[in-house]
C-alpha positions as CSV (number, residue, x, y, z in Angstrom):
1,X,-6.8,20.7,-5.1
2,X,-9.2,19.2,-7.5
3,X,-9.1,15.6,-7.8
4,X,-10.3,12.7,-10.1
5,X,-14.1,13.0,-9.3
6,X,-13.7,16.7,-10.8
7,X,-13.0,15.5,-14.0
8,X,-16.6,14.3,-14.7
9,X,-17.4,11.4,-16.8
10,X,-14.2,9.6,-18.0
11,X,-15.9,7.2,-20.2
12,X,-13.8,6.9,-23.4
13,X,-11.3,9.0,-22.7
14,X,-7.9,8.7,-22.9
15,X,-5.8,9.5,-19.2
16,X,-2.3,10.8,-19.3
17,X,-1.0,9.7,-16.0
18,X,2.3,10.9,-14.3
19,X,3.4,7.8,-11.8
20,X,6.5,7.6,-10.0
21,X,7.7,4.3,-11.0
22,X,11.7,5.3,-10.3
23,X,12.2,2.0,-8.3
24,X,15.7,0.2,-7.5
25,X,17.1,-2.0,-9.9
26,X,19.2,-5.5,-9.6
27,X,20.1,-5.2,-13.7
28,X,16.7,-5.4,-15.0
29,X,15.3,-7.1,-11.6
30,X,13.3,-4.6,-9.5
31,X,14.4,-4.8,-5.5
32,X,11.4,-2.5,-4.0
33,X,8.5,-2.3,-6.1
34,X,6.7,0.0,-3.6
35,X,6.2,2.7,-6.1
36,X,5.2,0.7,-8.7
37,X,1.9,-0.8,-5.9
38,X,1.6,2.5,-5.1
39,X,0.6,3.5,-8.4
40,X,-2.1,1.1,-8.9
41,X,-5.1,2.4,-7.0
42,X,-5.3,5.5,-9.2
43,X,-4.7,3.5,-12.8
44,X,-7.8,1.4,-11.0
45,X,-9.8,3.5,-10.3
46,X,-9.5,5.2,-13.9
47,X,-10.0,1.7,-15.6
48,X,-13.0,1.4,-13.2
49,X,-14.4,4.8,-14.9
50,X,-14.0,3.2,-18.4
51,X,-11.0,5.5,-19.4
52,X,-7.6,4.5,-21.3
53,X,-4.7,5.1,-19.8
54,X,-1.3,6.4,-20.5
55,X,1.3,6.1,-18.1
56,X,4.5,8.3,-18.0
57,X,7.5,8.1,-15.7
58,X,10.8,8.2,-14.7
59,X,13.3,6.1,-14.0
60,X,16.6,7.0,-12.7
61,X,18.9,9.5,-14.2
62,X,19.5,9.2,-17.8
63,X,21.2,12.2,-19.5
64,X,18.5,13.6,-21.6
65,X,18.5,10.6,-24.3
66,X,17.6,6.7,-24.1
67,X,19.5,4.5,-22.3
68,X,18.9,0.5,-21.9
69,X,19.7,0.5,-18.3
70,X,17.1,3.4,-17.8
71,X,14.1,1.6,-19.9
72,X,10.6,1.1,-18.0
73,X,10.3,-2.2,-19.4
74,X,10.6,-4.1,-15.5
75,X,8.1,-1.2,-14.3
76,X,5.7,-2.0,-17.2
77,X,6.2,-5.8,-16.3
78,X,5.2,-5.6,-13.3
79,X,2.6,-3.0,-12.9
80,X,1.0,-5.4,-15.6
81,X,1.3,-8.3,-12.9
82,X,-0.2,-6.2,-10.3
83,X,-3.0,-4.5,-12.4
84,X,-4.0,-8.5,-14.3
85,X,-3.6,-7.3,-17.4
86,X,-1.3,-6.2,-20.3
87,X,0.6,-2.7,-20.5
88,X,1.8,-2.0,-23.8
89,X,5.2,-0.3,-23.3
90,X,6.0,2.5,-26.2
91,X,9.6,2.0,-28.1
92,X,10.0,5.5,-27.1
93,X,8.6,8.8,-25.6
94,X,6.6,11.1,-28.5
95,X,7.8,9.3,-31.4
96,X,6.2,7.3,-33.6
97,X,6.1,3.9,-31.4
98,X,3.9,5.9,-29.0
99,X,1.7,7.7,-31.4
100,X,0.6,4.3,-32.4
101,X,0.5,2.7,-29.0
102,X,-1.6,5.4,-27.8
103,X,-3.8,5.7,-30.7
104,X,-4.7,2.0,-31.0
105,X,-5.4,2.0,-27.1
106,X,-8.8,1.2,-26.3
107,X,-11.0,1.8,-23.1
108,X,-9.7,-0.1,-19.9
109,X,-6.4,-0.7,-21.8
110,X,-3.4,0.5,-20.1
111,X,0.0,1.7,-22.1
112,X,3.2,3.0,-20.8
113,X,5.6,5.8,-22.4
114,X,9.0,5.3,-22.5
115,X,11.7,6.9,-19.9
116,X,10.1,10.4,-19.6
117,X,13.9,11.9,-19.0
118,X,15.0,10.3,-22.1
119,X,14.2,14.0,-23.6
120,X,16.4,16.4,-22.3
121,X,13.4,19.1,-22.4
122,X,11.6,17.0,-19.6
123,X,13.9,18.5,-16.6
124,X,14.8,22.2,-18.8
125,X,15.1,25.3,-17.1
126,X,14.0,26.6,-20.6
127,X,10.0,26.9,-20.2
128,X,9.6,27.1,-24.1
129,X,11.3,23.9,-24.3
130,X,9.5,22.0,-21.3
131,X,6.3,23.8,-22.9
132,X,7.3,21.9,-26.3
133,X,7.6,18.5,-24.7
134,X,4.5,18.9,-22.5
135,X,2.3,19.8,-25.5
136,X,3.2,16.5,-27.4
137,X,2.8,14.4,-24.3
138,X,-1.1,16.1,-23.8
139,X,-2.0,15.6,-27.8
140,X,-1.9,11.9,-26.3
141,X,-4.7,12.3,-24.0
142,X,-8.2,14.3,-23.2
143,X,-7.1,14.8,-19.7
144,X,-3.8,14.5,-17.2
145,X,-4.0,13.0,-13.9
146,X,-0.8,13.7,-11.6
147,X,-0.1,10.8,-9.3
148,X,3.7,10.8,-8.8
149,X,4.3,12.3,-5.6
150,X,8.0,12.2,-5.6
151,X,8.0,14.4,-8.4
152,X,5.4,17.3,-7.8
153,X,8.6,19.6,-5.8
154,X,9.8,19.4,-9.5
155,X,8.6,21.9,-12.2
156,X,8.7,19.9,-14.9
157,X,7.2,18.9,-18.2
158,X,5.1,15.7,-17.5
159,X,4.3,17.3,-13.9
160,X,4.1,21.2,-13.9
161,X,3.3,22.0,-17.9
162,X,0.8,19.5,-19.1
163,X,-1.4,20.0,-16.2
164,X,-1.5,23.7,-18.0
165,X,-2.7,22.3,-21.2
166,X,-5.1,19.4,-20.3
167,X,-7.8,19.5,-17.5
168,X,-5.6,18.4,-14.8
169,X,-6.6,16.6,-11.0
170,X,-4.7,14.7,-8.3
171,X,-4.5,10.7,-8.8
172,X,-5.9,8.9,-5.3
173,X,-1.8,8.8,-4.6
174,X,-1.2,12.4,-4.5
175,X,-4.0,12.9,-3.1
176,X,-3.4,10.7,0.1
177,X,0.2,11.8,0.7
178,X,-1.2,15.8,0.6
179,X,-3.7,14.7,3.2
180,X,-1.7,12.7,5.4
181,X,1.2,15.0,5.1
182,X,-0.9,18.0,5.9
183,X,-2.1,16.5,8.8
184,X,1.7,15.9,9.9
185,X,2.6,19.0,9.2
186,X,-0.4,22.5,9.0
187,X,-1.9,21.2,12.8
188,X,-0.4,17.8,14.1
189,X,-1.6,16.8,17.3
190,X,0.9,17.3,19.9
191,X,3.1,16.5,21.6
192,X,4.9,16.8,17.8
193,X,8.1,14.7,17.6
194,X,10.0,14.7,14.7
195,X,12.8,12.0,13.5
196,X,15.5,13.4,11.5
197,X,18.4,11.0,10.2
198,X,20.4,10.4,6.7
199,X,23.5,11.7,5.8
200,X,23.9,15.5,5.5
201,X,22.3,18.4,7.9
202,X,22.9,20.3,4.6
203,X,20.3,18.0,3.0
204,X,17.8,19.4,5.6
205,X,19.1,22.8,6.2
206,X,15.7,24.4,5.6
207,X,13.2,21.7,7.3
208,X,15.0,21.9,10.7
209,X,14.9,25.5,10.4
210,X,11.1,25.5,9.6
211,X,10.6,22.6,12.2
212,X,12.3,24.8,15.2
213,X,9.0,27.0,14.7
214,X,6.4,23.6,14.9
215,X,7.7,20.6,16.3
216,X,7.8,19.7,20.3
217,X,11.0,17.1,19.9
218,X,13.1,16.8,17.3
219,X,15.0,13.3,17.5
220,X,18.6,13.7,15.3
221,X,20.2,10.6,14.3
222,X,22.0,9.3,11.1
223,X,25.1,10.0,9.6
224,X,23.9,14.2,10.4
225,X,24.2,13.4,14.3
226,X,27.7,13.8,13.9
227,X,27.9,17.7,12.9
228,X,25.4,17.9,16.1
229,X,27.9,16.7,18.2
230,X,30.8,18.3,17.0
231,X,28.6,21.5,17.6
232,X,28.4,20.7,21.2
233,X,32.2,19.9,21.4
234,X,32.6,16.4,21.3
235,X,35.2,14.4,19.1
236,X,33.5,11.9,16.6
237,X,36.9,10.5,15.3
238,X,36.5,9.3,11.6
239,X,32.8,9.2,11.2
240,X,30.6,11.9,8.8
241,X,31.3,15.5,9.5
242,X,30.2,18.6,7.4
243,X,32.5,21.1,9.4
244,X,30.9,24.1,7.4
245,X,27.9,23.2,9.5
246,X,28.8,23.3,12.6
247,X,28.0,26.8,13.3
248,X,24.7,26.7,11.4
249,X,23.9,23.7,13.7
250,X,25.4,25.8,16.4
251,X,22.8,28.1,15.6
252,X,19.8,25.6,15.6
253,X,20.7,24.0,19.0
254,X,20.4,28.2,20.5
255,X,17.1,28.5,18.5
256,X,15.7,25.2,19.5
257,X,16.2,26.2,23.5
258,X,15.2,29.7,23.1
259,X,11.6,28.3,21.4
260,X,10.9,25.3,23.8
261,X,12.1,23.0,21.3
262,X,13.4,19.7,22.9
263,X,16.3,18.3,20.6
264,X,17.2,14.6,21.4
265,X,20.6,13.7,20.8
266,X,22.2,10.2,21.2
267,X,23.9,9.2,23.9
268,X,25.7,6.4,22.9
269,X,27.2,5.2,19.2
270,X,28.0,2.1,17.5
271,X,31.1,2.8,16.4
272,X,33.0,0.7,13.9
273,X,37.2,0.7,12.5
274,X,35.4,1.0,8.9
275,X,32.7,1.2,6.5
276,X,32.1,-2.6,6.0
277,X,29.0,-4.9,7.3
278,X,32.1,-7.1,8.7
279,X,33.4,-4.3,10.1
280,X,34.6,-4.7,14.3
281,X,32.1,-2.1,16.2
282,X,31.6,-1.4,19.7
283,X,29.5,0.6,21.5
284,X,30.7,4.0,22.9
285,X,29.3,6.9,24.4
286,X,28.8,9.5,22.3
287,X,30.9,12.0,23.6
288,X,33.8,9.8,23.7
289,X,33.8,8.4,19.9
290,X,37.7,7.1,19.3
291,X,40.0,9.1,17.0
292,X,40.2,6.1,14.7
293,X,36.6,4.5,14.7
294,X,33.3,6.2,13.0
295,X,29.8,6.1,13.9
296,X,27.5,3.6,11.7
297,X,24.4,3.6,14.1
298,X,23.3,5.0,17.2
299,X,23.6,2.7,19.8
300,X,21.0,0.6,22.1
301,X,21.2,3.1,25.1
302,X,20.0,5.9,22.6
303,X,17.5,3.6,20.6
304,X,15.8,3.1,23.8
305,X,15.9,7.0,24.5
306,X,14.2,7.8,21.1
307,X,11.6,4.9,21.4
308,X,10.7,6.4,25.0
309,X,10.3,9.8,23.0
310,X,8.6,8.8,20.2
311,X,5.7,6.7,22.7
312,X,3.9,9.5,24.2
313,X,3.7,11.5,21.1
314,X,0.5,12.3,19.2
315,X,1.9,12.9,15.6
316,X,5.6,11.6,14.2
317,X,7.2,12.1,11.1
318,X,10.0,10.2,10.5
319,X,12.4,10.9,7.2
320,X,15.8,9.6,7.4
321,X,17.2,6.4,8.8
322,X,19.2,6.4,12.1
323,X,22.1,4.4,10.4
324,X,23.6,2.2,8.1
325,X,20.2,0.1,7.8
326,X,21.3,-2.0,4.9
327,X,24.5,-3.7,7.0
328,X,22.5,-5.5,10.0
329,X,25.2,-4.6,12.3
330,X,24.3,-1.2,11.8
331,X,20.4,-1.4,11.6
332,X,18.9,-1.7,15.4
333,X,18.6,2.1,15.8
334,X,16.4,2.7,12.7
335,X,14.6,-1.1,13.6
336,X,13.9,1.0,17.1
337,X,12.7,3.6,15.3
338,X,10.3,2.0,12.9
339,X,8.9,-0.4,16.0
340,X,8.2,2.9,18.8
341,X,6.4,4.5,15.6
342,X,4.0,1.0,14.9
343,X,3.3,0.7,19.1
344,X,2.7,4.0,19.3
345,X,-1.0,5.7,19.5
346,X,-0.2,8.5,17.6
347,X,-0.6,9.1,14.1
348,X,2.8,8.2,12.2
349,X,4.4,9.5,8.7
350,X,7.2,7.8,6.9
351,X,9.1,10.5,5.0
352,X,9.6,8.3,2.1
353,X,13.1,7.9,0.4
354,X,16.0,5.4,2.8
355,X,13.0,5.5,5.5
356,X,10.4,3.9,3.4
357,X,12.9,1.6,2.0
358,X,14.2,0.7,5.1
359,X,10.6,-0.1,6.8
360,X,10.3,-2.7,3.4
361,X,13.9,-3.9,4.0
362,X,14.1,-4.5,7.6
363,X,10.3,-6.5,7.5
364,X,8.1,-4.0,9.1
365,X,4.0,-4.7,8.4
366,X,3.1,-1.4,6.2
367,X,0.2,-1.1,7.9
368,X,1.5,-0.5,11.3
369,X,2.1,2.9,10.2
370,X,-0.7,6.0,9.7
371,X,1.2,6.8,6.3
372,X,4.4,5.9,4.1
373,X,4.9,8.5,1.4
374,X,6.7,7.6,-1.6
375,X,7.9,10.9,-2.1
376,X,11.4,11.7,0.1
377,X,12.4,15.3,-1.6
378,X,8.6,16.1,-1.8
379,X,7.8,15.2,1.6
380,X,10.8,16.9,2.9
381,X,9.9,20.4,1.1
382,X,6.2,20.0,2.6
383,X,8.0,20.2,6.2
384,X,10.0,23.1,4.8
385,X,6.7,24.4,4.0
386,X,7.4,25.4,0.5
387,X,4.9,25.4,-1.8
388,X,5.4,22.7,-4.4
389,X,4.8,23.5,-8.1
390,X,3.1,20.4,-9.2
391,X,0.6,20.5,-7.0
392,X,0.2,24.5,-7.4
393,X,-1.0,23.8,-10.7
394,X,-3.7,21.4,-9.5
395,X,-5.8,24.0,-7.2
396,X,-9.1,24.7,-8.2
């Protein structure tokens, strides 16, 4: 994967980068600006090499035209905060605000397109049309540096095409998470324990079939624990169940003995009448969840379980919380979680997505961990062990 040293001398040139700067938003107030830090070393280090640079992102899910609530005006704001100087935010994406932005920007000046999904052709399944977009984004720039991770599973204009126009590398982001995530996943040190949580098994369908061939434990928790359990027979009353799973996990929990695979269940739940922070919860054991009460956590018994499991291993990956994180009533599990990964001596990945987000929420010291990507989809299709377009198109 070539990288920004394989560019050669930057001096003077203009740098169309590709961040991931899709962070939550209060109205116009940013609640997690861990992408946003995360995209600083690389805009650094190009600064530092006496190149302009052009930023281009996404924010949230705008339907292929500009929308207020969508604009990268907090992102600009505060990546100009974090970097000490001013980003010059375009009035739009190709038009004529960011011709002139980006021809009046001078070396070590940083500018800032508009919402990159504010043109339908950024996310077309029409290559002539991405090809269209990507062309006017590189007329920008001398050369494209991809550093948003959370979208290089995405063949896309500003990720996939222009690195097929421009000389293209990995920013220092991309190229950490590849690293990291490569040493989770190609030869981890064992044992190799795996934390799955979130909503859906149908959201991981392929990664737990792929990790049935690698990993030495995988740990299930989340809102998925419930088809796991209903696969092995138990009633889990009211609480998330995708019944056309059941055999498919059926099928996973046969696979998983037959391969040596240990798969660590809860044994107890926190169980709660409803989906409310002031909801009344008790704990239960997890094959005896009431008819009229739903899971929202797994409970302390099982917490203690997964931190035993989690203490011994060499490599962990978590992606996927083990509950309801944002209540506090329903936040110990995935606390247990994120404190057996910082104690233990092993080297540690944070999936990205609710599990990054919840390490920021719940107070956890970054730092305790070997690596938090910021990319949840991507990270997840690197388990899978797909090969993911936008960083394809970066191999030398």
């Amino acid at each position: 994967m070539k990288t920004i040293d394989s560019l050669g001398d930057l001096t003077g040139k203009k740098v169309l980068v590709r961040s991931d700067l899709n962070v939550p938003l209060d109205g116009t107030t940013i609640t997690d600006d861990g992408r946003v830090r995360a995209s600083v070393p690389t805009i650094q280090k190009l600064l530092g090499a006496g190149a302009a640079v052009i930023v281009t992102a996404h924010l949230g899910r705008p339907k292929g035209a500009p929308e207020d609530k969508y604009s990268l005006a907090p992102a600009a704001a505060r990546l100009a905060e974090l970097l000490g100087q001013p980003v010059t935010l375009a009035e739009d994406l190709v038009g004529e605000s960011a011709k002139a932005v980006t021809a009046a920007l001078e070396p070590g000046q940083v500018a800032m397109l508009e919402n990159v999904r504010f043109d339908a052709r950024e996310t077309s399944k029409v290559d002539e049309e991405r090809q269209a977009l990507a062309a006017e984004l590189a007329a920008f720039a001398d050369v494209f540096v991809s550093d948003g991770f959370g979208v290089v599973h995405r063949k896309q204009a500003s990720v996939y095409d222009v690195a097929q126009i421009l000389p293209a590398a990995a920013g220092t982001l991309v190229e950490k998470e590849v690293v990291s995530l490569s040493k989770a996943v190609t030869d981890p040190a064992r044992p190799y324990a795996v934390v799955l949580g979130g909503s859906k098994v149908s959201d991981k369908l392929g990664v737990i079939a792929n990790l049935l061939t690698k990993a030495d434990r995988l740990l299930i928790g989340g809102g998925m624990v419930f088809t796991f359990l209903a696969a092995k027979g138990y009633e889990v009353g009211s609480s998330l169940l995708e019944q056309d799973q059941i055999d498919t996990v059926k099928g996973y929990l046969a696979t998983a003995e037959a391969n040596g695979v240990e798969i660590v269940l809860p044994t107890d739940i926190v169980a709660a009448d409803r989906f409310a922070a002031d909801a009344d919860a008790v704990v239960v054991a997890a094959d005896a969840i009431p008819a009229d009460r739903m899971g929202l956590d797994i409970g302390p018994d099982s917490a203690a379980l997964f931190a035993s499991k989690i203490a011994d291993a060499k490599t962990i990956v978590w992606n996927g919380p083990m509950g309801v994180f944002e209540m506090e009533a329903f936040a110990s599990g995935t606390k247990a979680v994120a404190q057996a990964m910082i104690d233990s001596d092993g080297f540690s990945v944070v999936g990205g997505g609710d599990s990054a987000a919840a390490v920021r929420l719940l107070g956890f010291d970054e730092a305790g961990f070997g690596h938090i990507s910021t990319g949840g989809g991507a990270s997840l299709e690197l388990l899978e062990g797909k090969v993911l377009p936008g960083l394809a198109v970066l191999e030398g």
